[in-house]
C-alpha positions in Angstrom: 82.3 110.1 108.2 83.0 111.5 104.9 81.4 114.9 105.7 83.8 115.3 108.7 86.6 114.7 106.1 85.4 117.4 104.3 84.7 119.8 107.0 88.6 119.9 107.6 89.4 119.8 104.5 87.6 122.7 104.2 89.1 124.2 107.8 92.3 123.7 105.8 92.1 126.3 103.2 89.9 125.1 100.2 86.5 125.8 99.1 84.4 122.2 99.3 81.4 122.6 97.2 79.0 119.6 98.0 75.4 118.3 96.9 73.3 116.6 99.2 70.1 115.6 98.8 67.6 115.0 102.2 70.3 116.2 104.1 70.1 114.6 108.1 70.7 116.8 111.0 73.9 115.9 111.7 75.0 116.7 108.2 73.5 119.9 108.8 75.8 120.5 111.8 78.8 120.4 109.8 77.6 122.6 106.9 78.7 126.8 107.0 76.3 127.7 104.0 73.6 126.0 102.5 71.4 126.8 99.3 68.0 125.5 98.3 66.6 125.6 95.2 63.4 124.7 93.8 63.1 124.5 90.3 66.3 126.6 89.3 66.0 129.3 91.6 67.3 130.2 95.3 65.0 129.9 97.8 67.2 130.2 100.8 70.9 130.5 100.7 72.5 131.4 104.2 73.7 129.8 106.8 72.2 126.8 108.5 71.6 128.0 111.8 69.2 131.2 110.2 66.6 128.7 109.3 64.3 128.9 112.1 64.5 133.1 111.9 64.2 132.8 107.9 60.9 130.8 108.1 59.7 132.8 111.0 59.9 135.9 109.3 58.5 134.6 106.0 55.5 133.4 107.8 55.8 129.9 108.1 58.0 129.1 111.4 59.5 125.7 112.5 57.9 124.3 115.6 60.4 123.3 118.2 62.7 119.6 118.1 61.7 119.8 114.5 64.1 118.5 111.4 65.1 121.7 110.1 66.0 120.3 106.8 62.8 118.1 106.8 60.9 121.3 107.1 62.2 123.3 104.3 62.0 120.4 101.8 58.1 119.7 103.3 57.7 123.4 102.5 58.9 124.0 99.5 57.3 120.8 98.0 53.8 122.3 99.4 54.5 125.5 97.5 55.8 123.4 94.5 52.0 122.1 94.5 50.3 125.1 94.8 48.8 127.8 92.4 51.8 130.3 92.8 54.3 128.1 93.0 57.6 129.1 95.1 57.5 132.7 93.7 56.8 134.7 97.2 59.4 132.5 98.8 62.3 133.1 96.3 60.7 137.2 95.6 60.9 137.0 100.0 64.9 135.6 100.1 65.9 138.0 97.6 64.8 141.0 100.1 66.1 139.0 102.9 69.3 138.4 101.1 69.5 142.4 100.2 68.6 143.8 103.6 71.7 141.7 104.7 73.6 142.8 102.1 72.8 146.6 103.0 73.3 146.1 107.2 76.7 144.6 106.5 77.9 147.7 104.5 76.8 149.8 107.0 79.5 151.7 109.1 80.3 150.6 112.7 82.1 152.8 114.9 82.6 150.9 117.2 84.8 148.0 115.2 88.2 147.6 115.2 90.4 148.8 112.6 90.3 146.2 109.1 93.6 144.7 109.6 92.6 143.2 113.4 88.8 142.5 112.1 90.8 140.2 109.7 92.9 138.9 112.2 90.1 137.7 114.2 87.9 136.4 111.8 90.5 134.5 110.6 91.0 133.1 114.2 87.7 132.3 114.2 88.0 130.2 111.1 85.8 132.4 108.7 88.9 133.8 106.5 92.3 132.4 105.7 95.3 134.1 105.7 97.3 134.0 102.8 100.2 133.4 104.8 100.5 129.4 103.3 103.2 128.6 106.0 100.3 129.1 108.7 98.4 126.5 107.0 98.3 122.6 107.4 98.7 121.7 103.7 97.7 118.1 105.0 95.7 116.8 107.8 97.7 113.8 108.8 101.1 113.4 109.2 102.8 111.2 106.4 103.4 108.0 108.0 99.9 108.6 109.2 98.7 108.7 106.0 100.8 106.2 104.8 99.2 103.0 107.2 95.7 104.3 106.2 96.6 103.9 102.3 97.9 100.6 103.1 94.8 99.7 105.1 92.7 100.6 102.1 94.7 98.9 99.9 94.6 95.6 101.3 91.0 96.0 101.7 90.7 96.4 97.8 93.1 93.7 97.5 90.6 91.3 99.5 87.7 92.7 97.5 89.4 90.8 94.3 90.4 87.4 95.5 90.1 85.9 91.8 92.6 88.0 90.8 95.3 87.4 93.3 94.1 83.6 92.9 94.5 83.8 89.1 98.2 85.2 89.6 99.5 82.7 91.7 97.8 80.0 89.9 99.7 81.3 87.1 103.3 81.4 88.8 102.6 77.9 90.2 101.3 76.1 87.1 104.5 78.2 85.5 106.8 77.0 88.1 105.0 73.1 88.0 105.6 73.1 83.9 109.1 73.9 84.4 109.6 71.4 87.1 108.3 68.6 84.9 110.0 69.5 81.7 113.4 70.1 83.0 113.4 67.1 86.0 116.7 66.6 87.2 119.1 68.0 84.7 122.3 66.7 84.4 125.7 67.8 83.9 126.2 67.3 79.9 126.6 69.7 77.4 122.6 69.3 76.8 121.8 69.8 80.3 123.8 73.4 80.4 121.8 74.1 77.1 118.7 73.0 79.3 119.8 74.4 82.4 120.1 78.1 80.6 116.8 77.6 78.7 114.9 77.1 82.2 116.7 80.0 83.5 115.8 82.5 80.3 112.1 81.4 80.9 111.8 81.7 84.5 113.0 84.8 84.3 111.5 86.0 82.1 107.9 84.4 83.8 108.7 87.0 87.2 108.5 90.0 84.6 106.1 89.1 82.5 103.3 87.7 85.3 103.3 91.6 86.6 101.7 92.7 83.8 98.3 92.2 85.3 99.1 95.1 88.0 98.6 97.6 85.0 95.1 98.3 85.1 94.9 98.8 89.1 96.1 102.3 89.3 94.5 103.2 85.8 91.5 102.5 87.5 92.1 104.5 90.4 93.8 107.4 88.5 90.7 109.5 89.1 90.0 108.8 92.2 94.1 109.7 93.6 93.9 112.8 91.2 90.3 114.0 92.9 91.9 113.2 96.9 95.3 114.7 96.2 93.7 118.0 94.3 91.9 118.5 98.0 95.2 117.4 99.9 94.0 114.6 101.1 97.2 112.8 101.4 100.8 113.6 100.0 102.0 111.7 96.9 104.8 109.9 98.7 102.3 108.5 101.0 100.8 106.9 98.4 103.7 105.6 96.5 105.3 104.4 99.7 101.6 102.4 100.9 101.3 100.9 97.2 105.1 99.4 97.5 105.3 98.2 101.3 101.7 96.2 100.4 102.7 94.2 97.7 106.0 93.3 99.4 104.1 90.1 101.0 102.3 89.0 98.2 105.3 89.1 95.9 107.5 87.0 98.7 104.5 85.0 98.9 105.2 84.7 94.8 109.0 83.6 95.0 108.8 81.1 98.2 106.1 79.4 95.8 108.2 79.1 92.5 111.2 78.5 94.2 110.6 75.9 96.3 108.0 74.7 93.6 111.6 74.4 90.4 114.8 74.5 92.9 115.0 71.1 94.2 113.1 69.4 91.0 115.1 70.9 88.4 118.5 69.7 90.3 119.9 73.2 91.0 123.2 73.9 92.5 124.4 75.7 95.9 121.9 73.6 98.7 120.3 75.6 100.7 122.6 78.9 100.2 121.7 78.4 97.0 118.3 78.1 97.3 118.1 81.3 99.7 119.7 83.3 97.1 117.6 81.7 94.2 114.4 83.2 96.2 116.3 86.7 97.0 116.9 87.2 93.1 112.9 85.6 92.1 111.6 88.5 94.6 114.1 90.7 93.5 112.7 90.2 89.3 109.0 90.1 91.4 109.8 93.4 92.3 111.1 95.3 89.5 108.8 93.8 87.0 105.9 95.3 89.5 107.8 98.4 90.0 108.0 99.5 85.7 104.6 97.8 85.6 103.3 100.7 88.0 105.7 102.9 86.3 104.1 102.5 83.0 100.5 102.7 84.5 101.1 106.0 85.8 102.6 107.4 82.9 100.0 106.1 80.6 96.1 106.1 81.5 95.0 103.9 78.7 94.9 100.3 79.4 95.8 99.1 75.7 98.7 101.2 75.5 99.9 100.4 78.6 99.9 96.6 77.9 101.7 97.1 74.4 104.5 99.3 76.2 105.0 96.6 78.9 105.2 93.9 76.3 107.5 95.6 74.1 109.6 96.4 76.4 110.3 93.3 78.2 110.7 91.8 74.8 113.4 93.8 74.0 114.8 93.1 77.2 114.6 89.4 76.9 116.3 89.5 73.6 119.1 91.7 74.7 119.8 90.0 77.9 122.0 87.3 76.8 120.7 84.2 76.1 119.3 84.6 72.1 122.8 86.4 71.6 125.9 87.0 74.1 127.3 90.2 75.3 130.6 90.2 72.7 128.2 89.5 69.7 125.6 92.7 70.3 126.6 95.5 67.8 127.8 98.7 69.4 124.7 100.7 68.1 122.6 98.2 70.3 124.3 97.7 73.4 122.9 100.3 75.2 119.5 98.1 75.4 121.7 95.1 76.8 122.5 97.2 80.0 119.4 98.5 80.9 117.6 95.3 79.5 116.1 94.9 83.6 116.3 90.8 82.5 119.9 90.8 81.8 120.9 91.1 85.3 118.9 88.3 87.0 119.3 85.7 84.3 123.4 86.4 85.3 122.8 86.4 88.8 121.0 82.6 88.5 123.9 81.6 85.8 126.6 83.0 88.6 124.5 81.1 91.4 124.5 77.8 89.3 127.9 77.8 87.3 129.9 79.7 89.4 132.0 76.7 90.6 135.4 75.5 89.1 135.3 72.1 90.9 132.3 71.2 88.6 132.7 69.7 85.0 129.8 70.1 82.7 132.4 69.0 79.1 134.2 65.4 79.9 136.5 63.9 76.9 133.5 61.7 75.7 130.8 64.1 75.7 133.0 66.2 73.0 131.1 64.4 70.4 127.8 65.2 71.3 125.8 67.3 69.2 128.0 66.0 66.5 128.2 63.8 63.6 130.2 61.8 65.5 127.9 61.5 68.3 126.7 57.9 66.8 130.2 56.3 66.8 131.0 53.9 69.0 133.0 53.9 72.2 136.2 52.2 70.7 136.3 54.8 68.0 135.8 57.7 70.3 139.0 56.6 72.5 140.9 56.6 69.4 139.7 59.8 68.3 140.7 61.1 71.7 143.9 59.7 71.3 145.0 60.9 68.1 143.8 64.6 69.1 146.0 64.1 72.2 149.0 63.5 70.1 147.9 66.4 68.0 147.4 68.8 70.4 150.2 67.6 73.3 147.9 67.2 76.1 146.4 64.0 77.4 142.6 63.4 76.7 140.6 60.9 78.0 136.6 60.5 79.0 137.0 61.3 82.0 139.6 64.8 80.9 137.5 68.0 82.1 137.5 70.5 79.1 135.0 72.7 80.6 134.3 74.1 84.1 131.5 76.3 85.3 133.9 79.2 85.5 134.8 78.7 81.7 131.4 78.1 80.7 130.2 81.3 82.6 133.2 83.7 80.6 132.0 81.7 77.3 128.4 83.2 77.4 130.2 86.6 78.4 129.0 86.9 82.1 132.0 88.2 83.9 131.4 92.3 84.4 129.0 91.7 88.0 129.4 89.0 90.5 126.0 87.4 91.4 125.4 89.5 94.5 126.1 92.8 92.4 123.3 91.3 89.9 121.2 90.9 92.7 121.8 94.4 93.9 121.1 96.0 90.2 117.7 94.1 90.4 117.0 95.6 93.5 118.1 99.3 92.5 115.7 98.8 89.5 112.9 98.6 91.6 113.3 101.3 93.4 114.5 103.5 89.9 111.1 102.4 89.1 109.2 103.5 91.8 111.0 106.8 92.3 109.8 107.6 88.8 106.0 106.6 89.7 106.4 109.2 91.9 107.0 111.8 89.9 104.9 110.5 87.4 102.3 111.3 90.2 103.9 114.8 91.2 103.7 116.3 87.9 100.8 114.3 86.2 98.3 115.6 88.4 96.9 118.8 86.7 94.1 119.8 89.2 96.1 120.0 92.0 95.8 122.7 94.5 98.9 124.7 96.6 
């Protein structure tokens, strides 16, 4: 019940101001002081357990098993009607609110000194001590408040099915497209220009489908801002619930595209390549979430938010390698290579696919492709080859390998991080991302309270 919430939130230290309107009695129950008005004015502000003696005195008392709160509105809407109006009841609370006034200033021998009258009202739970450290800052403990976020979370999730539906339609139609277009590649020199176009794209898709996480906390922001101001959970809590919940849905996300482009495409490494295909997928899934919640945090518009996001990754996808390698970035623009968050898994998929020695992906015929010479018939490539044999002193043939995966991998400049240090980069963004959400959160929130 939400007024139980706020009855310990309440017990807890902070002043809850609330406005109810035909107020039932068990409401009333959890209420210390109430006040009516009628048309502007007080009419009876005390607590609630003085309304029977308030009306009694004033000349109108409640019969027995009678709906206190009932009574007073029924009252007060009577005198609303009438000729007077609700003058003698707000002139009668004024004098009822000044002889209390003038009993509690009155001296009492008998009471303790101040210091233990304080003590024990505060036991009593009428005063709080400004000792903080005696006080529960929050109600639950963290991991407490941690599964109930999560709870609520999926619950809003399941609220919205069309647009956890319109995501993964998106992946899979993405990962179907890229399926069909690039069907069994082969090894040629056009099918390693293929191969890395499919990679920069897919890639790029994991980042780039996040984007429609941005408005979900923007959404939300006033609603976290108005629960943590009453410390109604701690900050952590929430970031922690918000990550551990999409977890599923985004390994959900990579089983789908990767089993949907692995084994149609023609990928390399069988089924350990395949498992660490997924692994990197879910690792892009969850950076790109991770800044994506990043940004919305940091900016509460939702127009600004999606310009950011899309700048950014932009920048990162021209940086990362495949428009221009490594060795060919000026100096003055490097810097946006190694913190481009797409750099890392498009070399961890290029490590996962070329990363062999014992494949060839340049024979002694396929030299000419791409060429002017590519036209030429057989008999004249075999002499070419011949004649650059005897130029060069080495032996080519069609069948000569003049290019391994291991070369091709140090031609596009991918040799700083191995593929499972690319994977762990991906990973470490994530979490970069997330810590930052958090103190996004911690030092965002203006109206919080100590």
């Amino acid at each position: 019940m939400v007024v139980q919430v706020l009855k310990r939130i309440a017990r807890s230290g902070s002043i809850v101001i609330i406005s109810i309107h035909q107020p039932s009695c068990r409401i009333m129950e959890f209420i210390d002081r109430i006040i009516v008005l009628s048309s502007g004015q007080s009419v009876f502000s005390d607590s609630p357990a003085t309304f029977p003696l308030f009306f009694s005195e004033f000349g109108c008392p409640i019969r027995d098993k009678e709906n206190n709160a009932e009574f007073t509105l029924d009252l007060i809407k009577d005198l609303e009607g009438s000729s007077q109006g609700t003058r003698g009841l707000v002139e009668f609370n004024r004098n009822w609110q000044e002889n209390k006034l003038r009993v509690s200033q009155e001296p009492h021998h008998n009471s303790s000194s101040l210091e233990e009258a304080i003590n024990a009202s505060i036991l009593r739970g009428k005063l709080v001590s400004t000792k903080y450290s005696s006080i529960p800052s929050y109600v639950n403990p963290w991991w407490v408040e941690t599964v109930i976020l999560a709870k609520r979370y999926m619950i809003n999730w399941t609220r919205t099915p069309e647009l956890i539906g319109t995501r993964v339609f998106i992946v899979m139609l993405t990962g179907f497209l890229l399926a069909t277009v690039y069907w069994r590649v082969d090894d040629s020199p056009r099918g390693v220009q293929e191969r890395l176009s499919f990679f920069s794209f897919a890639m790029a898709t994991m980042f780039y489908s996040c984007a429609d996480g941005l408005p979900a906390f923007i959404q939300e922001r006033y609603i976290f801002l108005r629960e943590t101001a009453h410390n109604a959970y701690r900050r952590s809590s929430y970031v922690i619930s918000h990550s551990l919940v999409t977890l599923p849905h985004l390994f959900a996300l990579s089983v789908g595209f990767a089993a949907t482009t692995f084994w149609f495409v023609g990928l390399n490494g069988g089924l350990a390549g395949f498992i660490y295909y997924l692994l990197i997928i879910f690792a892009s899934f969850w950076s790109g979430c991770s800044f994506v919640t990043f940004v919305s945090g940091v900016i509460p518009n939702v127009m600004m938010s999606y310009m950011v996001t899309f700048g950014y990754l932009s920048y990162c996808l021209l940086f990362s390698g495949f428009y221009i390698n490594r060795d060919r970035i000026h100096l003055y623009w490097i810097w946006i290579h190694y913190i481009s968050m797409l750099k890392y898994p498009y070399e961890a998929v290029l490590h996962n696919e070329f990363d062999d020695p014992s494949r060839c992906f340049v024979r002694g015929d396929q030299v000419f492709d791409n060429t002017l010479m590519e036209g030429v018939s057989e008999t004249r490539k075999a002499k070419l080859l011949e004649t650059m044999s005897s130029y060069l002193g080495m032996e080519l043939t069609e069948s000569t390998c003049l290019r391994t995966g291991s070369e091709l991998l140090k031609q596009q400049g991918i040799e700083q991080l191995d593929k499972w240090g690319c994977l762990w980069v991906t990973l470490a963004w994530g979490f970069f991302f997330r810590i930052l959400f958090y103190f996004s959160l911690l030092f965002g929130s203006k109206n919080k309270r100590a």
